[in-house]
TORKOL-4160 file (C-alpha; in steps of 0.2 Angstrom, whole numbers, padded with zeros to 4 digits, m for minus):
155
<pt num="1" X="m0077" Y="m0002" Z="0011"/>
<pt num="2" X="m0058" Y="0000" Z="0012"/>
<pt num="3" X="m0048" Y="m0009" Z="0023"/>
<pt num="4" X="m0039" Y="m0002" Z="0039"/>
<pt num="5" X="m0021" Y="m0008" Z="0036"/>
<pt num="6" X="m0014" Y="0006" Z="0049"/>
<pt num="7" X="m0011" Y="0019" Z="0058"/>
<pt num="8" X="0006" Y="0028" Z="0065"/>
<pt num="9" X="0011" Y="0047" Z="0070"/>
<pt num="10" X="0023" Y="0058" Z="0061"/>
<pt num="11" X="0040" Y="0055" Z="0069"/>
<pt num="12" X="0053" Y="0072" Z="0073"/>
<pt num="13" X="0066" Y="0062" Z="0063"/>
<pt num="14" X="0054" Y="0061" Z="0049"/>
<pt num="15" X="0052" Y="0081" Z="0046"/>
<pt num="16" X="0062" Y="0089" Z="0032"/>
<pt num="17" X="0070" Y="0106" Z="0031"/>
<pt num="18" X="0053" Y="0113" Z="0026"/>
<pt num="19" X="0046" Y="0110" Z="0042"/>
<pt num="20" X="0032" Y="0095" Z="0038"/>
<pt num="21" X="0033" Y="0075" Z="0031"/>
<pt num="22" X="0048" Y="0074" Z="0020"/>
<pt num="23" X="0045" Y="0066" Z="0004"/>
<pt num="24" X="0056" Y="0048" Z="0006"/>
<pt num="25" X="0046" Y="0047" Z="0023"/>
<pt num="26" X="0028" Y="0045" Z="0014"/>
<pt num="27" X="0036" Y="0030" Z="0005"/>
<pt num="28" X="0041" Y="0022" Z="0018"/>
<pt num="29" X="0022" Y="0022" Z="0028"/>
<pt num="30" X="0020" Y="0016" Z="0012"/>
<pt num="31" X="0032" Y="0002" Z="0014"/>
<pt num="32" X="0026" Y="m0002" Z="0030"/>
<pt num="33" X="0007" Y="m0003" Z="0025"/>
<pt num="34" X="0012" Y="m0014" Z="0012"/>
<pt num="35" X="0021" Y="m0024" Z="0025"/>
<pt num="36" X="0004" Y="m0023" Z="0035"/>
<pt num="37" X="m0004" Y="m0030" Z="0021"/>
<pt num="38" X="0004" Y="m0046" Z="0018"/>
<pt num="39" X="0003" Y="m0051" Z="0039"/>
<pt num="40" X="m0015" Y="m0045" Z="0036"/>
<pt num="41" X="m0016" Y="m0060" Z="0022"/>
<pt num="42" X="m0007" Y="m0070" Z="0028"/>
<pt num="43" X="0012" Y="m0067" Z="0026"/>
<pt num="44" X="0020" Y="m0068" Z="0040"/>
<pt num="45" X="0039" Y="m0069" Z="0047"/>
<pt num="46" X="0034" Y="m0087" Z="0050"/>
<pt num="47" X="0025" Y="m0091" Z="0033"/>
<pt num="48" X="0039" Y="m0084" Z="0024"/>
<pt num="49" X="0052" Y="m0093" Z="0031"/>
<pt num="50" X="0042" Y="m0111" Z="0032"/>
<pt num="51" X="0036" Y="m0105" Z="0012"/>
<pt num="52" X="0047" Y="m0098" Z="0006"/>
<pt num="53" X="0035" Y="m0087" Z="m0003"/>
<pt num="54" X="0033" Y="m0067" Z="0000"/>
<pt num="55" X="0028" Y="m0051" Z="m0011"/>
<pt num="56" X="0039" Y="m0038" Z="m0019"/>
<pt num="57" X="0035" Y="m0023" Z="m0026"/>
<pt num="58" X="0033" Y="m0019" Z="m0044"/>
<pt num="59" X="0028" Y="m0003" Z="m0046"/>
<pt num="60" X="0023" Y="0012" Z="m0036"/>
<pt num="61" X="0015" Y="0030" Z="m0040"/>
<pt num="62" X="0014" Y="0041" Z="m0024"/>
<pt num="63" X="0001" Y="0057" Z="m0025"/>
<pt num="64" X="0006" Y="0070" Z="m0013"/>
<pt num="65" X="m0011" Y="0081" Z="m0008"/>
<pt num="66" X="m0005" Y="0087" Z="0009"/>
<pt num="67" X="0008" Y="0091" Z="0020"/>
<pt num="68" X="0008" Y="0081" Z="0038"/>
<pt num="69" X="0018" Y="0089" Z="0053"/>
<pt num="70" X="0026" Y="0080" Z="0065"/>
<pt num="71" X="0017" Y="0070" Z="0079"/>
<pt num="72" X="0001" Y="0071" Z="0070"/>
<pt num="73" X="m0009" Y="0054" Z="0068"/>
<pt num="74" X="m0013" Y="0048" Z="0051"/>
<pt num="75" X="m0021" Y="0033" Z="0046"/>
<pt num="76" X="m0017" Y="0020" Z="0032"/>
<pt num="77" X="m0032" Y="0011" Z="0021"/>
<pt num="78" X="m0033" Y="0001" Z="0007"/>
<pt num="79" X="m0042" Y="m0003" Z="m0008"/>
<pt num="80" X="m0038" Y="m0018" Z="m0019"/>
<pt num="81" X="m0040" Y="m0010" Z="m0038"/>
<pt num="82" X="m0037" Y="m0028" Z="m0046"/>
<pt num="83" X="m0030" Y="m0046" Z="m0041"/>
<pt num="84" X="m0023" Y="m0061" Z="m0052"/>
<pt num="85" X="m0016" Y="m0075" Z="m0047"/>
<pt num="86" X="0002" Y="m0067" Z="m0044"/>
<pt num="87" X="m0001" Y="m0048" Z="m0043"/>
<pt num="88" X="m0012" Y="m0038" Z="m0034"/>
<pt num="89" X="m0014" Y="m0019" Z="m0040"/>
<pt num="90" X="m0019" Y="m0010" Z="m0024"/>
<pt num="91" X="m0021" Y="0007" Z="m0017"/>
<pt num="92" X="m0016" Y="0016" Z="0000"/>
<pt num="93" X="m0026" Y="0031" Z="0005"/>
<pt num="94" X="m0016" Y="0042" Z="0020"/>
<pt num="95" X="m0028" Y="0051" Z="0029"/>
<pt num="96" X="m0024" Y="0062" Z="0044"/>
<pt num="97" X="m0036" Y="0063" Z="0063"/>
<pt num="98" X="m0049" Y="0074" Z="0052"/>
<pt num="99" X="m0051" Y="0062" Z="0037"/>
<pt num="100" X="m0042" Y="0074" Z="0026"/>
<pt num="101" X="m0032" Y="0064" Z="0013"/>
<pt num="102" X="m0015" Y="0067" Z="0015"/>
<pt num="103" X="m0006" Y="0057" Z="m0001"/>
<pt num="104" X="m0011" Y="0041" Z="m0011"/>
<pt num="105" X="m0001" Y="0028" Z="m0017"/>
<pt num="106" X="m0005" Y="0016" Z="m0029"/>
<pt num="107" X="0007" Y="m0001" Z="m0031"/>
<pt num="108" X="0008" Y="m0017" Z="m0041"/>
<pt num="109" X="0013" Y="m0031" Z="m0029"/>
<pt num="110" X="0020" Y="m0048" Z="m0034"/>
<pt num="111" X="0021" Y="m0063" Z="m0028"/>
<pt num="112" X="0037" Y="m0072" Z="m0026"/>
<pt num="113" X="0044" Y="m0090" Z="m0024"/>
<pt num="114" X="0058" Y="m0083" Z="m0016"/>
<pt num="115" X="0066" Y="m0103" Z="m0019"/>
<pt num="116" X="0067" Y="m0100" Z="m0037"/>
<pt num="117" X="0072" Y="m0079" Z="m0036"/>
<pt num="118" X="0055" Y="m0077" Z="m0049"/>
<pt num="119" X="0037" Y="m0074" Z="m0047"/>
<pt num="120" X="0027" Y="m0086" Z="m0040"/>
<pt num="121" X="0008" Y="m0090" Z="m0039"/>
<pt num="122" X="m0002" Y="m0085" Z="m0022"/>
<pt num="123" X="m0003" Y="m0101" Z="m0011"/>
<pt num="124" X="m0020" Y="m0105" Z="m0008"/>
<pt num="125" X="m0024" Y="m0098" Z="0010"/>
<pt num="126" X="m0017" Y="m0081" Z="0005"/>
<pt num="127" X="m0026" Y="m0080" Z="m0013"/>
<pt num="128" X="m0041" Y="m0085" Z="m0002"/>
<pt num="129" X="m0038" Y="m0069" Z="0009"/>
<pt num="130" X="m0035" Y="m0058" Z="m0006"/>
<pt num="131" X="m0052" Y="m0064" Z="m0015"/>
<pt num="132" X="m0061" Y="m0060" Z="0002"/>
<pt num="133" X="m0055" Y="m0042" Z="0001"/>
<pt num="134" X="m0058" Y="m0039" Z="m0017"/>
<pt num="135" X="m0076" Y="m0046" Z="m0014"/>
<pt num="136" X="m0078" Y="m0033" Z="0001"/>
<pt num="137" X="m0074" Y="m0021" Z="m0009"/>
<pt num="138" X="m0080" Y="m0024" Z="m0029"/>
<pt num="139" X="m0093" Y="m0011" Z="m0029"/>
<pt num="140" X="m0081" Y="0002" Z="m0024"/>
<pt num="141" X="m0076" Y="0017" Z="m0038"/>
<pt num="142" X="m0059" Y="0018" Z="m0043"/>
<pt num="143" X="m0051" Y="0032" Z="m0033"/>
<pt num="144" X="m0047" Y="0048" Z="m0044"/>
<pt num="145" X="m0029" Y="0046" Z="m0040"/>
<pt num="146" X="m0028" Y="0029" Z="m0047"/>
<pt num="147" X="m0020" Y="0027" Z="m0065"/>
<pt num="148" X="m0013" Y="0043" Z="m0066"/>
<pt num="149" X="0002" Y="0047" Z="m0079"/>
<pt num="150" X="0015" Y="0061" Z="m0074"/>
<pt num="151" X="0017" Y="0073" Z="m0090"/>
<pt num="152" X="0014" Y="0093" Z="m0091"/>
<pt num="153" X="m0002" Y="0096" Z="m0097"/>
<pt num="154" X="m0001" Y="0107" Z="m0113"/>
<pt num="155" X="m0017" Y="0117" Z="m0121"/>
């Protein structure tokens, strides 16, 4: 089962000239999910600043499947693809009130001793958190978004 990272509505100031989501504004739910994910494991403004420790990201491939119009609902989940002790390779799904999918974006998320400036291993409470998620969810196909490569497709 994918976990419910969030939910927010399609802000005016978020529409572009074609009239719906503008492009830039589905990464930055995207940031904020991510965001949501690390206070949801652990990584909060307080845990940062006492650790020293948060996450960066590596690596992001965004899948747009349909346009959202402002003030419309839509819902963030997530599904952890894969895990080590430093990285997590996840996956947000964007769904509107209906349960359409709206855009995908799969990520790879590091952890970083912020101390040193370099990656650094998951403190034990937060790896913790992580493993129970991956166990929640280890049964789950891979989405059909996930993995993809960008390239025209020649016959």
């Amino acid at each position: 089962m994918v976990e419910k990272i969030m939910n927010c509505t399609v802000k005016e100031e978020w529409i572009d000239y074609n009239g719906h989501l503008n492009d830039a504004e589905y990464a930055r739910i995207f940031s904020l999910a991510v965001e949501e994910l690390m206070i949801k494991i652990g990584i909060d403004e307080l845990f940062r600043k006492e650790h020293s420790y948060s996450i960066f990201t590596l690596e992001t491939h965004l899948s747009y499947l349909a346009e959202a119009d402002q003030g419309e609902k839509l819902d963030i989940d997530l599904q952890l693809l894969d895990h080590d002790s430093k990285r997590m390779h996840v996956f947000f799904l964007m769904r509107n009130r209906e349960g359409d999918l709206v855009a995908t974006s799969e990520q790879m998320l590091m952890g970083m001793d912020m101390k040193e400036g370099r990656p650094g291993e998951f403190p034990e409470s937060i790896y913790k958190q992580i493993e129970t998620i991956a166990e929640k969810q280890k049964d789950m196909p891979t989405p059909k978004q996930a993995g993809r490569t960008i390239g025209i497709r020649r016959r």
